[in-house]
C-alpha positions in Angstrom: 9.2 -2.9 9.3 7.3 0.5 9.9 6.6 2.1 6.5 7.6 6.0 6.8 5.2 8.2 6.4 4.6 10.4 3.0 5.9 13.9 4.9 9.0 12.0 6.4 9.7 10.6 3.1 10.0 14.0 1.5 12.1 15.5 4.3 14.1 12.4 3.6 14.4 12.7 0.0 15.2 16.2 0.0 17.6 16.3 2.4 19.3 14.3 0.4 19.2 15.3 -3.1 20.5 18.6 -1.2 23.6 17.1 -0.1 24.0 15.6 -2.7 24.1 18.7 -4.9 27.2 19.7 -2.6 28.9 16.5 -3.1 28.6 16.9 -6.7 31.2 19.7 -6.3 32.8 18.3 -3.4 33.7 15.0 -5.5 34.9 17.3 -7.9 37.1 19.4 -5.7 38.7 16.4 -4.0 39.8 15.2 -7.3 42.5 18.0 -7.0 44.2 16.0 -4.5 43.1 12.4 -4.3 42.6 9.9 -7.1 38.6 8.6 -8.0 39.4 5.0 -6.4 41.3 6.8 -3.6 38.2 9.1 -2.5 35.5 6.5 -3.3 37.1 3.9 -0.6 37.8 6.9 2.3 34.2 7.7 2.0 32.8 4.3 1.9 35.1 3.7 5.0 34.9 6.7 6.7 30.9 6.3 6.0 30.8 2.7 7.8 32.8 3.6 10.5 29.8 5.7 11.7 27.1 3.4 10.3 27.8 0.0 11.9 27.9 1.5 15.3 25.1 3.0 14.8 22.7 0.0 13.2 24.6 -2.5 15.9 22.8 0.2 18.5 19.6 0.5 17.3 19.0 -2.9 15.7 21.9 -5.2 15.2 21.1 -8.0 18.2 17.7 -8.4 16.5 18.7 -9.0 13.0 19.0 -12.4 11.2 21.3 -12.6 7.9 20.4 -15.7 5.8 23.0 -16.5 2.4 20.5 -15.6 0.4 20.2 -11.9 1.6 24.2 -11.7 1.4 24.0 -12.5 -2.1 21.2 -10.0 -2.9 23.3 -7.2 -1.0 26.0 -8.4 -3.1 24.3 -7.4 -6.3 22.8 -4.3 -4.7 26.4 -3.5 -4.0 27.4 -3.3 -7.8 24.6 0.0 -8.3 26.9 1.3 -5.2 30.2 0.2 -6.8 29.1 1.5 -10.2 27.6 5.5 -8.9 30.7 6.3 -6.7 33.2 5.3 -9.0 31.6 6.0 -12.5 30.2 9.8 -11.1 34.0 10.2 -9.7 36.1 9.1 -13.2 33.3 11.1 -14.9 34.0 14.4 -13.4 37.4 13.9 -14.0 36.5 15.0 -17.8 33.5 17.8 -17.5 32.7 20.5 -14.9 30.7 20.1 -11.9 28.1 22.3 -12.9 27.2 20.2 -15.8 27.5 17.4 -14.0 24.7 18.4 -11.9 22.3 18.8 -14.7 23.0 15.4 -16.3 22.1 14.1 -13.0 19.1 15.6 -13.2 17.9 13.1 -15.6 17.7 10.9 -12.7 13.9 10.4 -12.4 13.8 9.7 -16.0 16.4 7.1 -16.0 14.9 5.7 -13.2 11.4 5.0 -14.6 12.7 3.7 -17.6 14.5 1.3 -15.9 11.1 0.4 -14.0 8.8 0.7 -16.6 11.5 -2.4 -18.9 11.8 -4.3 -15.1 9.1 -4.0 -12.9 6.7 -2.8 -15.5 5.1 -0.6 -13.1 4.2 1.7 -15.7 4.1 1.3 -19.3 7.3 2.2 -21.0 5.7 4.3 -24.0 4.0 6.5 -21.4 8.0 7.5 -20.3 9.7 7.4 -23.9 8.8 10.6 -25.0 10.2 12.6 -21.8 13.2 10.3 -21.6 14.0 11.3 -25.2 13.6 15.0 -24.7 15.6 14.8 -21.4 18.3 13.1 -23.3 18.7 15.7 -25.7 19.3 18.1 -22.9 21.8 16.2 -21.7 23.5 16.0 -25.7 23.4 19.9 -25.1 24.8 19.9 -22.1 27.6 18.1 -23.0 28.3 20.0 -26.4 27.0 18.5 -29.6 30.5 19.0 -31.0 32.0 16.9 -28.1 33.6 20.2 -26.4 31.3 21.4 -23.8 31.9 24.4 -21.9 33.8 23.2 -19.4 36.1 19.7 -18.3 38.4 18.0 -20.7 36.1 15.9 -22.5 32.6 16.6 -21.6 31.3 14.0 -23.6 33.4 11.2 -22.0 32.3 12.7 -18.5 29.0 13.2 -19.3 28.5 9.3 -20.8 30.6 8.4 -17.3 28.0 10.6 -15.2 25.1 8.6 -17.4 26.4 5.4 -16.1 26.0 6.2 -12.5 22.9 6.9 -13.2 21.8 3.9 -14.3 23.4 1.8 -11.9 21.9 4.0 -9.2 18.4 3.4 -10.9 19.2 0.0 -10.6 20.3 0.3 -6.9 16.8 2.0 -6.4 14.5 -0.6 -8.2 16.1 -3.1 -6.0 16.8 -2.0 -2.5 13.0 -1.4 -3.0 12.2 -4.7 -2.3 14.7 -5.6 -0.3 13.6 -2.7 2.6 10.4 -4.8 2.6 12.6 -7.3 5.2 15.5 -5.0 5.9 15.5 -1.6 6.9 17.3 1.3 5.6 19.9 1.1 7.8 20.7 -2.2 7.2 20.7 -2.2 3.3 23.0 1.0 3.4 25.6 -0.1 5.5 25.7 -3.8 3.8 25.5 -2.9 0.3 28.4 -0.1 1.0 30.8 -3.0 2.6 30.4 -5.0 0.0 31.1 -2.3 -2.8 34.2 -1.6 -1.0 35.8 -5.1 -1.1 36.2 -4.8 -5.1 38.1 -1.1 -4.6 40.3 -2.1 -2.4 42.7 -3.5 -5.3 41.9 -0.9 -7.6 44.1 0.9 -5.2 46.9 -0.7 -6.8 46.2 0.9 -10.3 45.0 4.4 -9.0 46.5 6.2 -6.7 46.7 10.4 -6.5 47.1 11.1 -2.6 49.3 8.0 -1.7 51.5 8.5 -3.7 52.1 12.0 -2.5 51.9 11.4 0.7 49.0 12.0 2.4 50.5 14.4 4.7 50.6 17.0 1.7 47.0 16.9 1.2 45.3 20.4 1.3 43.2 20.9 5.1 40.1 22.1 2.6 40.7 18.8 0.5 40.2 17.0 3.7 36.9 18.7 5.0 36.2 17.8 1.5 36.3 14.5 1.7 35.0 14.9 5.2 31.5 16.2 3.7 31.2 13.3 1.1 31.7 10.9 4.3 29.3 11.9 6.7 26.5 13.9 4.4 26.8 12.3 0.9 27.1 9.2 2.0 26.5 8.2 5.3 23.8 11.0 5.7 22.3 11.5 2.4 22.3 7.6 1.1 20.5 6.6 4.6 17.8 9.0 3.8 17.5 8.4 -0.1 17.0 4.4 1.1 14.3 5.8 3.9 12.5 7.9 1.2 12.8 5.3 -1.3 11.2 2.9 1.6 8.1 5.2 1.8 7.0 6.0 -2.0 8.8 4.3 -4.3 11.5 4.3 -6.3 9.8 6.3 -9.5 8.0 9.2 -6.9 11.4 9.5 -5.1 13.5 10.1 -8.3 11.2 13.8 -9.0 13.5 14.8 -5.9 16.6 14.6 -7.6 15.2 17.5 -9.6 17.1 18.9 -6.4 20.3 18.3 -7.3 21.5 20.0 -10.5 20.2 23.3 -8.8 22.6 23.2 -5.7 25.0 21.8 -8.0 25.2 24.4 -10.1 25.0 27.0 -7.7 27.8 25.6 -5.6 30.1 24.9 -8.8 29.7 29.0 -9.5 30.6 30.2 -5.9 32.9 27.1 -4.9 34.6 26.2 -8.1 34.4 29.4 -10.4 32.8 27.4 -13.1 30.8 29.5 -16.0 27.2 28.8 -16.2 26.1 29.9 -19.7 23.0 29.3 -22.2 24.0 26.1 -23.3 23.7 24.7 -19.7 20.4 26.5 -18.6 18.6 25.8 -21.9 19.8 21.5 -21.2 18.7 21.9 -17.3 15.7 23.5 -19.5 15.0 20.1 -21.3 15.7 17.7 -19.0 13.1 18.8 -16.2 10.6 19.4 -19.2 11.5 15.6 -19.8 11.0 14.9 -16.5 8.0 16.5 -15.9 6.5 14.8 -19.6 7.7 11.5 -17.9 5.4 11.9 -14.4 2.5 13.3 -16.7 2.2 10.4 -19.2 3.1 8.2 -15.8 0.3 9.4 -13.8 -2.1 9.2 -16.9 -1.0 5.8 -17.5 -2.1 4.4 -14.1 
């Protein structure tokens, strides 16, 4: 496979950590109307009904599929299965806004998780900043458990954390896997596969069915239309492509992205409050990221 170049990588990467930033509040606004298993399995299936057509058309014939690649996009599938349904139950209990700043402690989850796995870098040059961007995620969420906004912010905010790491995990591996497969190909495969398992949660979670889907708001709908074709079909096609070009641990400095769109959109879209406590956390986690790519890059 082609390796994309550096500049195409960071068109890619930002694009999506863009989007992503929107679906952040998107997810959050959909829950109004739809239960977390309920918008989880329209996106993944509204996602492959345009992604399948599209890798049968571009490179499908030419593809071979061996068990053992099924059984690695199997366990890819769990980082997939774990972000979109532990982000969605997560923002079921804190605001949107804050959310986006615990996500910003992406790139610091993410070489963490490499430095203990891969050991591409050493895991005391990343301690530090992981620590300190920790700490502005404790803020965020409200040291005494009541954050600012959502129900329970610390709930959502440990929910949010999860995602994270089972997106970091998603990351380190689809790495290696794109050496064989592209993009395309791991997208659309591991998103099928985290479907299968959601399909019975429908059974235990159900918001829009129940209701009938007929009374579901027209903005709820374009909604869940966004987190279909830019979230995910869109912006985890060009997360994989960036990921593809530099590497999980230079890729995750673009979610850095996120939490500013994020918060920004939860303001204007969602009327959430965006106060001290919030700015000084976003404060602390990007000083922990940027710690984490300083002691990286001297570590090398």
């Amino acid at each position: 496979m082609n390796q994309p170049s550096v500049a195409a990588s960071y068109v890619a990467l930002t694009t999506a950590a863009v989007v992503w930033g929107g679906s952040i509040v998107g997810q959050k606004f959909t829950l109004g109307a739809f239960s977390a298993v309920e918008i989880s399995v329209f996106r993944a299936t509204g996602a492959l009904l345009a992604l399948i057509p599209l890798w049968w058309w571009t490179e499908g014939p030419s593809v071979k599929f061996a068990p053992r690649d099924w059984a690695i996009f199997a366990l890819l599938s769990l980082g997939v299965l774990g972000n979109h349904l532990f982000t969605l139950f997560g923002l079921k209990y804190i605001g949107a806004g804050a959310a986006g700043i615990i996500i910003g402690t992406s790139p610091v989850v993410t070489a963490l998780l490499s430095s203990l796995l891969i050991r591409d870098v050493p895991f005391r040059s990343v301690i530090g900043g992981c620590l300190v961007s920790f700490a502005g995620v404790i803020l965020v969420a409200g040291l005494d458990g009541q954050g600012m906004s959502g129900a329970s912010p610390w709930l959502g905010g440990l929910l949010v954390v999860l995602g994270l790491i089972s997106w970091a995990m998603y990351s380190i591996g689809g790495r290696r896997t794109m050496e064989r497969f592209s993009p395309l190909t791991v997208n659309w495969t591991t998103l099928l596969l985290s479907l299968i398992p959601q399909v019975p949660l429908l059974l235990f979670d159900q918001k829009g069915l129940v209701a009938g889907l007929e009374t579901v708001p027209g903005a709820s709908w374009l909604a869940l239309a966004y987190l279909i074709l830019f979230a995910t079909a869109l912006g985890q096609q060009a997360w994989l492509y960036g990921v593809k070009g530099i590497g999980p641990a230079r890729a995750g400095i673009f979610i850095n992205l996120i939490p500013v769109s994020a918060l920004m959109l939860s303001a204007l879209v969602l009327g959430e409050a965006i106060g001290a406590r919030e700015i000084t956390g976003f404060a602390l986690i990007l000083t922990g990221v940027w710690l984490v790519n300083w002691q990286s890059q001297r570590a090398l």
